[in-house]
C-alpha positions as CSV (number, residue, x, y, z in Angstrom):
1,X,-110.6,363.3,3.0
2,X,-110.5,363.2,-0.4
3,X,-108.4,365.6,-2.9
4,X,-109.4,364.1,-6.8
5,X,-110.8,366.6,-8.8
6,X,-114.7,367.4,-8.3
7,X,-115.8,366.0,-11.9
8,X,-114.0,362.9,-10.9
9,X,-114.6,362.3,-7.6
10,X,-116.9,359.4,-6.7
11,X,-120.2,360.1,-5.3
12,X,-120.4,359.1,-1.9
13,X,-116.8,361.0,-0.7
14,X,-118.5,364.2,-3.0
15,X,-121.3,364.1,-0.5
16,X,-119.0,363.4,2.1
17,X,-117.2,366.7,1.4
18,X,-120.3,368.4,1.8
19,X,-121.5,367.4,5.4
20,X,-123.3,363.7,4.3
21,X,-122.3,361.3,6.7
22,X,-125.0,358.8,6.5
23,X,-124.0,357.2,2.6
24,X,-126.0,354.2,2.2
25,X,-128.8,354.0,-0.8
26,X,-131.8,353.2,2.4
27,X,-130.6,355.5,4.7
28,X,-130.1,355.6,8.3
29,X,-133.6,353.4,8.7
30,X,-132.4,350.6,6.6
31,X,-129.0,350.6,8.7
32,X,-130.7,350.6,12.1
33,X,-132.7,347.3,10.6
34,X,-129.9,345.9,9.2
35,X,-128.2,346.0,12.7
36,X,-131.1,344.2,14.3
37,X,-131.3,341.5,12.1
38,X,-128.0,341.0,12.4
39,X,-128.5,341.2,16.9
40,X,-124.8,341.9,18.0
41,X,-124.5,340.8,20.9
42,X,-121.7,340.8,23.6
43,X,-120.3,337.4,22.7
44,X,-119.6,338.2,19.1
45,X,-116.9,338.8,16.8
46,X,-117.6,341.0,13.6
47,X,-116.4,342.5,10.7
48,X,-117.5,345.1,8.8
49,X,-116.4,345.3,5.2
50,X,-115.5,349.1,3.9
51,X,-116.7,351.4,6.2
52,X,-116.6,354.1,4.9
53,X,-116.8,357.0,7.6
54,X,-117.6,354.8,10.5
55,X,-121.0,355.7,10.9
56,X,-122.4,352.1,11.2
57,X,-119.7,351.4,13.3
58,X,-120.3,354.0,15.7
59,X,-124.1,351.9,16.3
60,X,-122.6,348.6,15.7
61,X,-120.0,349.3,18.9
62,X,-123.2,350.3,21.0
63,X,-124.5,346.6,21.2
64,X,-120.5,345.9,22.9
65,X,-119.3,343.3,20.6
66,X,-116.4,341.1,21.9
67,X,-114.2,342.2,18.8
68,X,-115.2,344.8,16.0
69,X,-113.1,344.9,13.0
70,X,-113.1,347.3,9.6
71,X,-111.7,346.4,6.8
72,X,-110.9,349.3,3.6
73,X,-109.0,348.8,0.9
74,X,-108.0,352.5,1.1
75,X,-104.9,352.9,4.1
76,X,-106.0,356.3,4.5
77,X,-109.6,355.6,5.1
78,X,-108.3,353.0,8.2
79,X,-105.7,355.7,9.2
80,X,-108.2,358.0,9.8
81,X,-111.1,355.9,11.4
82,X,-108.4,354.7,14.0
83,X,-107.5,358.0,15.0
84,X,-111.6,358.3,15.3
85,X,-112.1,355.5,17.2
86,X,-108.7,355.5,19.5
87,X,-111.1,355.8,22.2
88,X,-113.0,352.1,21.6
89,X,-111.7,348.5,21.2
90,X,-112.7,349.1,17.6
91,X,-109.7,348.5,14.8
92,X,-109.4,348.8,11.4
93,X,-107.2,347.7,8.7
94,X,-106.1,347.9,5.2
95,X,-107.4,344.8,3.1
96,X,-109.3,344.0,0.1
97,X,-113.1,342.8,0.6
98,X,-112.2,339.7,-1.8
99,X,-109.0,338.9,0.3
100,X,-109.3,340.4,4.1
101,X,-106.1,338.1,5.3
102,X,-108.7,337.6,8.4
103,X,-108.4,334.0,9.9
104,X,-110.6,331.4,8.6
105,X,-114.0,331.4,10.8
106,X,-112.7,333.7,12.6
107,X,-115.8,336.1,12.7
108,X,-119.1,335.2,14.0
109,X,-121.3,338.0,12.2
110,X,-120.0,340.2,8.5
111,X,-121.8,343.3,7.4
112,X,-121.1,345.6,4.5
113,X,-122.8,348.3,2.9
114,X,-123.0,350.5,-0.5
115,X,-120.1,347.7,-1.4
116,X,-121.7,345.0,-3.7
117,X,-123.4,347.4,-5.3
118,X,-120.1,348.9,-7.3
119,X,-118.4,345.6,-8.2
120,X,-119.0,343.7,-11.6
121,X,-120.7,340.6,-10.4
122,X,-117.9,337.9,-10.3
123,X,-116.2,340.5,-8.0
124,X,-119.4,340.5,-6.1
125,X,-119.3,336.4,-6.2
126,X,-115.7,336.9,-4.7
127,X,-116.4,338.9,-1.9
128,X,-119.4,337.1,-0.3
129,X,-117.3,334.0,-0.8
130,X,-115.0,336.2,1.4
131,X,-117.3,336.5,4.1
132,X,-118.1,333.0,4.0
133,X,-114.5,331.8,4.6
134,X,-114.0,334.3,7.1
135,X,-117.5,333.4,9.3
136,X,-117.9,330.6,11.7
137,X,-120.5,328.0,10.8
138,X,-123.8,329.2,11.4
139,X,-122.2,333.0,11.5
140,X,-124.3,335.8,10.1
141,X,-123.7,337.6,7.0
142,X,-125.7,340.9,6.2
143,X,-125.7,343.4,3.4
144,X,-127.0,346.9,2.6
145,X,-126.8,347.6,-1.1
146,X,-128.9,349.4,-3.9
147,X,-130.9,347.2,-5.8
148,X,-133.3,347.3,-9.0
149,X,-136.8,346.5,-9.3
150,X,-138.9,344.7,-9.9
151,X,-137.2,341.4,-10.3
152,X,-139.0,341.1,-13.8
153,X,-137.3,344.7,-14.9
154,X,-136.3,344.3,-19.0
155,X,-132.5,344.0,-19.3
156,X,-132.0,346.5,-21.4
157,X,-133.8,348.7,-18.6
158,X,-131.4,347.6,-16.6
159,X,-128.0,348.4,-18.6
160,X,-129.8,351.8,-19.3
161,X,-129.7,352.5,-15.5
162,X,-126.5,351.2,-14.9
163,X,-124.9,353.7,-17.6
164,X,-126.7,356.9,-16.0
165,X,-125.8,355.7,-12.4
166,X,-122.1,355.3,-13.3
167,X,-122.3,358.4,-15.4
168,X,-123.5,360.4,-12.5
169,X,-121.7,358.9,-9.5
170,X,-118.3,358.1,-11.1
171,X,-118.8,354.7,-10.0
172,X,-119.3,351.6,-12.3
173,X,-122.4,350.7,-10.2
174,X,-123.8,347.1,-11.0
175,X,-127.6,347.0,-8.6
176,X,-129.1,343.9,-9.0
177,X,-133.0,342.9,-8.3
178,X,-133.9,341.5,-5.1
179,X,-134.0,338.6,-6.9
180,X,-130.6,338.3,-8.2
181,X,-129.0,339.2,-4.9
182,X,-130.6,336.7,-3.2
183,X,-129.6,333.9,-5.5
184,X,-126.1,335.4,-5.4
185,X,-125.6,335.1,-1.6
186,X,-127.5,331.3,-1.9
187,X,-125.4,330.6,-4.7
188,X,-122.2,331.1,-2.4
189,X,-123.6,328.6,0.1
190,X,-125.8,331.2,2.7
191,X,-129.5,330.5,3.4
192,X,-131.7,333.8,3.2
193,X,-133.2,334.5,6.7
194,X,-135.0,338.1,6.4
195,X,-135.0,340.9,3.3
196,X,-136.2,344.2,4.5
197,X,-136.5,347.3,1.1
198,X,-136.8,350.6,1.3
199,X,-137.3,353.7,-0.9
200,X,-133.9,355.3,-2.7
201,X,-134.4,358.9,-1.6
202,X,-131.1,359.4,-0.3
203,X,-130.7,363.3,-1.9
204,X,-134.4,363.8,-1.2
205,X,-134.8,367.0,1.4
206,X,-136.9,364.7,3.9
207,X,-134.1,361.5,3.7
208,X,-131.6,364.0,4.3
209,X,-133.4,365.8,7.5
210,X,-134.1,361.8,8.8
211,X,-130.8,361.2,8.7
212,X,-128.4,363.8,9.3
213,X,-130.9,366.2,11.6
214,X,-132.3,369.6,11.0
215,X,-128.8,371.4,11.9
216,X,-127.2,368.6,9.5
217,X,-129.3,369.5,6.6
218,X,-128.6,373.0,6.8
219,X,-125.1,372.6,6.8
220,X,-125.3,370.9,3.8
221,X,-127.2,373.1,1.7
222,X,-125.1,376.2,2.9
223,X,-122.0,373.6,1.2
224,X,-123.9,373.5,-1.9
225,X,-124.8,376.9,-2.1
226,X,-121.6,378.2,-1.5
227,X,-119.4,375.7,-3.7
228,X,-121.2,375.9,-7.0
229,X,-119.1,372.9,-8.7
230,X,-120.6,370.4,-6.0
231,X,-123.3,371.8,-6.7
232,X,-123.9,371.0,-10.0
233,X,-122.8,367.1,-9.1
234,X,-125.4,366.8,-6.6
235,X,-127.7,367.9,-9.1
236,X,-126.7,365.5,-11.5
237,X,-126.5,362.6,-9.5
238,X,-130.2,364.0,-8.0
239,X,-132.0,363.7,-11.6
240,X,-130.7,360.3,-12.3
241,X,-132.0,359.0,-8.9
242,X,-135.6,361.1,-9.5
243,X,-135.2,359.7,-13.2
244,X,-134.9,356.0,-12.2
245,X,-137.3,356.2,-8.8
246,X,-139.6,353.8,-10.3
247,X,-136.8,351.2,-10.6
248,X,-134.4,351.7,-7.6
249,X,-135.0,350.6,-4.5
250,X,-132.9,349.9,-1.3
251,X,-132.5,346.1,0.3
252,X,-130.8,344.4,3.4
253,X,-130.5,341.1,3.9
254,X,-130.1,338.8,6.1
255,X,-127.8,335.8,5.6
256,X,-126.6,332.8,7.4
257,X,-123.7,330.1,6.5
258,X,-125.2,327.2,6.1
């Protein structure tokens, strides 16, 4: 889906290229949670901010939502995952996270993933202000985004991190401490109902199998062996993760509008 040179290309379409569908920094387990805290049910209208591939959608749509919704801020991205999903009552459209042109409480539960995580924080601040405008009162916001720990990690720690991640992915990655992205998402008027971490391991051999299957795995090392300029991305981006295991970590939370 993507045509950028490889040296350029940002990390998650990279692995994409090469067979990865499940992108997010806790994996498929930290999705599946995410979606039950979040309980879709029947009677409810939601959005999901930057999608990606679809894979969350694809499990969001089995709890039969009233209305799903995806919002990208790349048209090719929605041109594709409609032609996907052409088959489901699912739709997606072409919109900024900060500015969705949704209706006001319009939606009653707003998910995103791997999306915080690579915007400076006042773009961060903008977004969740987003999906407050956009949910109904008491409506359900939840996130899925890579985050640093622990909360007392030095700040010069932190910028160190921040440098090698966007060195090695190609995107200006800003993770925050469980801390910081709770008081981020209170700040913006939600109350914190559940937090639920897991390890970053997503280039690990044993994430990779988890999530994508035996057959899946295989696929994507035969990609890596056979395009040597992937390759040596993967490896790259491998090291920093393995460098900054210590400090990394994966979180969703759980939000409501107060």
């Amino acid at each position: 889906m993507n045509t950028e040179n490889i040296e350029k290309m940002s990390g998650h379409w990279l692995l994409a290229r090469i067979g990865k569908k499940v992108l997010r920094p806790g994996g498929l387990m930290l999705t599946e949670k995410m979606l039950s805290m979040l309980h879709i049910t029947p009677d409810d209208d939601v959005v999901e901010l930057a999608p990606g591939l679809g894979y969350t959608a694809r499990l969001a749509l089995k709890n039969n939502p009233k209305s799903y919704t995806g919002i990208d801020a790349e048209q090719r991205v929605t041109d594709h995952l409609n032609k996907e999903f052409r088959q489901t009552s699912a739709k997606f459209q072409s919109g900024n996270a900060a500015h969705t042109s949704l209706p006001e409480q319009s939606a009653d539960k707003v998910y995103g993933e791997a999306l915080l995580t690579m915007h400076a924080d006042h773009r961060k601040s903008e977004i969740i202000k987003e999906a407050s405008r956009i949910l109904k009162p008491k409506g359900y916001y939840a996130i899925h985004e890579l985050a640093l720990t622990p909360d007392t990690l030095d700040d010069d720690v932190k910028l160190h991190i921040q440098k090698d991640l966007a060195s090695a992915i190609k995107v200006n990655a800003r993770p925050l401490t469980v801390s910081e992205w709770t008081h981020l998402l209170e700040k913006e008027g939600f109350t914190i109902k559940k937090i639920e971490t897991a390890p970053m391991h997503l280039l690990e051999p044993q994430r990779i199998i988890s999530d994508e299957g035996f057959r899946g795995f295989l696929k994507i090392v035969g990609n890596l062996m056979t395009q040597p300029d992937i390759r040596s991305r993967v490896i790259q981006m491998r090291k920093t993760f393995k460098k900054y295991e210590d400090c990394l970590c994966a979180v969703s939370i759980l939000a409501q509008k107060i």
